[in-house]
C-alpha positions, 0 to 999 in steps of 0.5 A: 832800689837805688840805681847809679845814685842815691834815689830809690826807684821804684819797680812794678811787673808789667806784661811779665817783665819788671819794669821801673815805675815812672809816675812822678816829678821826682822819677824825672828830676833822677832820670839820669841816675837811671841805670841804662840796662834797665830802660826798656828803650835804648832808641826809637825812630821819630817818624810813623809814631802816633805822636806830634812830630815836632815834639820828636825833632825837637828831641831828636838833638843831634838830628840823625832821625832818632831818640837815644837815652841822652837826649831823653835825659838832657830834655828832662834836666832842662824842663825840671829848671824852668818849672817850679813843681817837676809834678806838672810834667806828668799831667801831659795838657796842652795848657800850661799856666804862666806861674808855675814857671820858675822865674828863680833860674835864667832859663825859667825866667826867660821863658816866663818874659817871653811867654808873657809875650805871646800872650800879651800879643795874641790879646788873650787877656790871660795867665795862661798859655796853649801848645795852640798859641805858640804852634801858630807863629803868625797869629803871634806876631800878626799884630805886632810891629817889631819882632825881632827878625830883622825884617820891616814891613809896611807896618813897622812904619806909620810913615806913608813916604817911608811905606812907599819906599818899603814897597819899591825896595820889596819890588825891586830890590828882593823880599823876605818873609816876616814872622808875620807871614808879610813880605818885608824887607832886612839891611840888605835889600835897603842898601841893594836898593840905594846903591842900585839908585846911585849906579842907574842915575850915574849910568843914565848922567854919562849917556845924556854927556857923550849923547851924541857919540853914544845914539848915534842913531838917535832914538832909533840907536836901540832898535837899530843895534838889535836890528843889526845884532838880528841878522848880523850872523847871516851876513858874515856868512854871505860875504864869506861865500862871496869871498870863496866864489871870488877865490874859486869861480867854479865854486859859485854853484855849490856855494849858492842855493841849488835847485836840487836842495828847493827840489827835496822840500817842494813836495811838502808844504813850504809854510812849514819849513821855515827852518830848513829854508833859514839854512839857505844863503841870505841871497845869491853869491856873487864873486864881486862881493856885493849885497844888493839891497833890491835883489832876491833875499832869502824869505826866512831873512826878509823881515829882518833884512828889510828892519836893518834896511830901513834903520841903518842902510837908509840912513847911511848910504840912502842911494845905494844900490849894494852895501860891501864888507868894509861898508857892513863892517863900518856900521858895526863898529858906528855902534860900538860906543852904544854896545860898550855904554850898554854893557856898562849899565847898573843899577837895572832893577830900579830903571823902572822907576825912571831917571826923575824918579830914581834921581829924586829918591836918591836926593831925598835919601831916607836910607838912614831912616829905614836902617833905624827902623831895623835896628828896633826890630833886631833889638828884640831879636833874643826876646822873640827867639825865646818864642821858639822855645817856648813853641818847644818847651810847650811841646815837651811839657804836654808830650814828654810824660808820653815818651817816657811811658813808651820808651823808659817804660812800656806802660802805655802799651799794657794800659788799659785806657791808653795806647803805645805810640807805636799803635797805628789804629785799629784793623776789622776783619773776619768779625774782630777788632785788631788794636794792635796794629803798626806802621811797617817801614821795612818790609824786608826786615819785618820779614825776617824777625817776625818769626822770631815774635811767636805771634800770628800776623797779617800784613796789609797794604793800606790806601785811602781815598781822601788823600793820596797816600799808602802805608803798609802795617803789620797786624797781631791777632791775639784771640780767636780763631784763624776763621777765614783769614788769608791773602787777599782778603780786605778789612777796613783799617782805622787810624788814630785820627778815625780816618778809614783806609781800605786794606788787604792781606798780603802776607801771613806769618803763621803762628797759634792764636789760642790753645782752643785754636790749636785743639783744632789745627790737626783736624784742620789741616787733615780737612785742608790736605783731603779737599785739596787732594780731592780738588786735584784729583777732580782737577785732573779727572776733568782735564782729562774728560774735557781732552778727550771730549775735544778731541773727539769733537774735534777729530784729532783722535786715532779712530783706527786705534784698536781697542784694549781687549777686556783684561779679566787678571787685571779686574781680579786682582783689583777685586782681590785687593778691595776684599783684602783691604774690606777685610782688614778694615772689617777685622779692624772694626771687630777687633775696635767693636769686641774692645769696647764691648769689654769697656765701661761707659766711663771707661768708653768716655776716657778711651775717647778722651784720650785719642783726641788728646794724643791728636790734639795735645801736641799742637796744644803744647806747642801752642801753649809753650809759643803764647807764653813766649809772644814778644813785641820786640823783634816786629819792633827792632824792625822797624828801627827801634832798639828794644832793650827788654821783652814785649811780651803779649800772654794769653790774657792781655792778648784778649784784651787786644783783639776783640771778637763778635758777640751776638745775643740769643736770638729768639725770633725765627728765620722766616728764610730758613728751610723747614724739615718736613715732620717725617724726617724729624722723626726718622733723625730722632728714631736714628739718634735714639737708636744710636744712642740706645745701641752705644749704651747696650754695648757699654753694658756687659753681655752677662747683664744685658736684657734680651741677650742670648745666656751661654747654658750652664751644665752642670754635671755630678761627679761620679766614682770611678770603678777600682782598675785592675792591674795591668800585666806588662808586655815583655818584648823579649831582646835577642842577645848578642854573643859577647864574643861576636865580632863587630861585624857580625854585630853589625 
């Protein structure tokens, strides 16, 4: 058949659907003259797929997280230019040799160049080259000097000054990761650390010219600036409240600590309040305005206060006794060119080095140097991106065939040595192997098209000890019999990679399994309905027993209640009832009896074929009619595929999905098993004897029956009538009437 173009596909029937055959190179190369109404995929997710996902996301161009039509068809045109025979894309290896690269296009070329590369730098020695080999970015580029980032490390260099330097720029200045897995450094860092050298030795040259504006305090310039920084919130507060007690003399007591306050903490223990008493006044208010250096200071502020003492006040006013507003104000400002000196600071990330040996890296510049050094690695910049793409085209090539057979086709689903990529693993329960198992993303979804697939499912919760992790997957059982399948039991679930997760049922969609277990489902839910209504008449019967009993036991019962007199009515009439109803069922039973009394035997076998096939048949059609019309579909558009074609499972693949529990003839006995004791053999064999004896008399008919009581058979000779002599009729003589009468003479 040839579709949108002159190739000639070919087309198979797989799983019941036509489907069109996808088995060599030049199915691929027309893969875009593929008329998209006969794909059986239009779109599927890239995750929870038994398949590598970086294949996916190298596919997934536009990165919504989904594989639509156009992609699979851009990536089949790109990998059909850069290999020579479009044959080699079928055989899904991880190994792919370097000359069946087509070195006559850009792109197979390039690839070529670059693989060749990776090769070479691996040191393998060979002419061929792995998924393995390129998955592994370090192993690549580990032994190589430049490769193409931008980025130099240590090993870029043989220089031991310019190895030095690299370092200091990675320590101070920032790093980047190389394709290595080394730490280096690009133009950014190299320039970010010249010009932090420049700023920081310019910075430290104007400190040492205004030294002496500047440390006004000399070495102690620093210590005495954070001193004053530390505790200089504090005494603005102070001298405020001694402006307002010189402004308002009665407010001295309220603007001072209060007894009252010390009061409401005395009780606890003052080690621990530190800061409710940091709170308090730095030292007693005083309207003159003055902060005597020998006086009471708050405990919270005493180390701070006697730090500022000994750096600055010392200095400045050595006999003082206080220290003013204006005198605290003047040593603020004594320290402001340092502030302002400090503020103006750069280069901060290289001060570890020191003004010597900033200075002397900067007079030995060798920037120039480590740029050159960048320079050579960026210029295999393009032969070194190609490795990525050869990362993908490697993927591609061992994992495009796999996509093409589950989403242009489905053969990897209807194969016999194969799975889909949407099978998760294999689930065991109840004595059978369940292969069709997948992921569940959407739960709610699942839901609501599960009805829709005419399979029986189970949904399971999924843990695993050996790692932190939980999956929720849907579980079609295609074989078999419902068994002692339900919610809540647990099974053991597989997964691709032989990992065991433990699972338990946490829903059921009900649907037929086989017509053998429909046969049965009528007697089944007969037997469900009678034991629950038997559990829940004993239920009942036992709550009201144990009520009763308790209420007895416990007295609560009105003792005094009289007792209901003995209703003879009311046990007649049940009586009547029974015998009724034995009646009807005994009439019942002659009637049945005298029916088959009238049968043949194969008449008797047919009438009993016949009762079961009217219970059995319709649960048997109705099963037949849903396992013709099982499809995968809806449970796959759930979970975010766009099937564009039946899924469907018939009763033979399904056998070939779920696998049940064959055990051989065992010939050993039971060394557990109860034993019958001999007279009791006998009685069941004389009984079935029996039984079997009187269902075949009374298949006979009762003329041709042994032993069976004959009617009498009279028969009488005919004799002759004498000759009847003529009888003489009666004559009732009628009065008449006169004519001439009138009418109520008459009368």
């Amino acid at each position: 058949m040839k579709s949108n173009g002159n190739y000639d596909w070919k087309f198979s029937t797989i799983g019941g659907v036509t489907r069109v055959n996808i088995d060599c190179g030049e199915d691929i190369a027309h893969l875009d003259e593929l008329d998209q109404k006969l794909w059986t995929t239009l779109s599927c997710p890239i995750n929870d797929l038994e398949i590598d996902a970086k294949t996916m996301q190298m596919l997934d161009t536009n990165g919504d997280g989904k594989i639509h039509v156009n992609e699979v068809i851009e990536a089949s045109k790109w990998l059909i230019k850069i290999v020579k025979n479009p044959d080699v894309l079928t055989k899904r290896e991880s190994e792919f040799n370097l000359s069946d690269f087509n070195q006559e296009t850009e792109e197979g070329k390039k690839l070529y160049e670059s693989a060749l590369q990776i090769v070479e730098n691996l040191g393998h020695g060979k002419d061929k080259i792995t998924v393995a080999d390129v998955s592994d970015s370090l192993a690549i580029f580990a032994k190589t000097r430049f490769n193409g980032d931008g980025i130099i490390t240590a090993n870029s260099t043989d220089d031991d000054g310019l190895k030095a330097i690299i370092g200091n720029i990675i320590g101070m200045a920032g790093s980047a990761t190389d394709r290595s897995g080394d730490p280096g450094v690009n133009t950014g860092h190299i320039e970010k650390f010249y010009a932090d050298l420049a700023d920081f030795t310019a910075w430290k040259e104007a400190g040492e010219a205004g030294k002496d504006g500047i440390f006004v305090y000399g070495d102690n310039t620093a210590a005495a600036t954070a001193a004053i920084d530390a505790i200089k919130t504090k005494l603005d507060d102070y001298f405020m409240r001694c402006k307002l007690a010189a402004f308002d003399a009665g407010s001295t007591t309220a603007l001072d600590v209060s007894t009252a306050k010390i009061g409401e903490i005395s009780n606890k223990n003052l080690s621990e309040c530190n800061d409710e008493i940091s709170t308090y006044p730095l030292t007693h208010v005083n309207a003159e305005m003055k902060l005597m250096l020998n006086a009471g200071i708050n405990p919270a502020w005493k180390a701070a206060f006697n730090n500022l003492k000994t750096l600055v006040f010392n200095v400045e006013y050595p006999e003082a006794e206080f220290i003013t507003e204006e005198q605290w104000d003047a040593v603020q400002a004594k320290v402001g060119a340092y502030r302002a000196y400090m503020a103006a600071k750069k280069g901060e990330n290289v001060e570890g080095l020191g003004y010597d040996a900033a200075k002397a890296l900067l007079d030995n510049n060798r920037k120039a140097e480590l740029l050159e050094i960048v320079a050579q690695d960026l210029a295999l910049e393009s032969t070194a991106n190609s490795i990525d793409t050869v990362n993908k085209f490697m993927h591609l090539y061992r994992d495009f065939f796999t996509v093409l057979k589950n989403f242009v086709t489905f053969s990897d689903f209807y194969s016999r040595d194969r799975k889909a990529i949407f099978q998760a693993g294999t689930l065991y329960i109840d004595q059978r192997s369940c292969d069709l198992c997948f992921k569940v993303t959407d739960m709610g979804k699942q839901t609501a098209g599960a009805g829709l697939s005419n399979m029986f499912i189970v949904y399971c919760d999924c843990t695993c000890k050996s790692k932190p992790a939980k999956m929720t997957i849907g579980v079609v059982i295609t074989d078999g019999d419902i068994g002692n399948i339900r919610v809540g039991k647990n099974a053991i679930f597989y997964d691709r990679d032989g990992l065991d997760w433990d699972a338990t049922i946490i829903s059921i969609i009900d649907n037929p399994i086989s017509v053998r277990q429909a046969f049965w489902t009528p007697y089944r839910k007969l037997g469900d309905f009678i034991e629950k209504t038997i559990n829940k008449n004993a239920e009942a019967k036992d709550a009201e027993v144990m009520g009763n009993l308790t209420a007895k036991v416990e007295g609560t019962g009105d003792a005094s209640a009289p007792k209901q007199p003995f209703d003879m009515t009311k046990y007649v009439s049940m009586f009547a009832m029974v015998g009724v109803a034995v009646g009807a069922v005994g009439g019942a039973l002659a009637l049945l009896v005298d029916s088959i009394q009238k049968l043949h035997w194969w008449q008797l076998i047919i009438a009993i074929v016949g009762i079961l096939l009217v219970i059995s048949g319709p649960a048997m059609i109705k099963a037949w009619l849903k396992l013709r019309k099982r499809n995968l579909s809806p449970l796959l558009n759930a979970n975010g595929w766009a099937v564009n074609a039946k899924v469907l499972v018939n009763v033979r693949f399904g056998e070939t999905l779920t696998h049940i529990a064959k055990y051989p003839i065992v010939k050993m006995k039971d060394p557990f098993v109860k034993k019958m004791p001999v007279w009791k053999k006998i009685l069941l064999w004389l009984a079935a004897i029996v039984v079997v004896a009187g269902i075949v008399y009374f298949c006979i008919p009762k003329e041709k029956r042994p032993f069976w009581p004959q009617p009498e058979v009279v028969v009488e000779t005919p004799v002759e009538a004498p000759a009847e002599e003529p009888v003489a009729e009666e004559v009732t003589p009628v009065e008449e009437t006169p004519a001439e009468a009138t009418v109520d003479e008459q009368i």
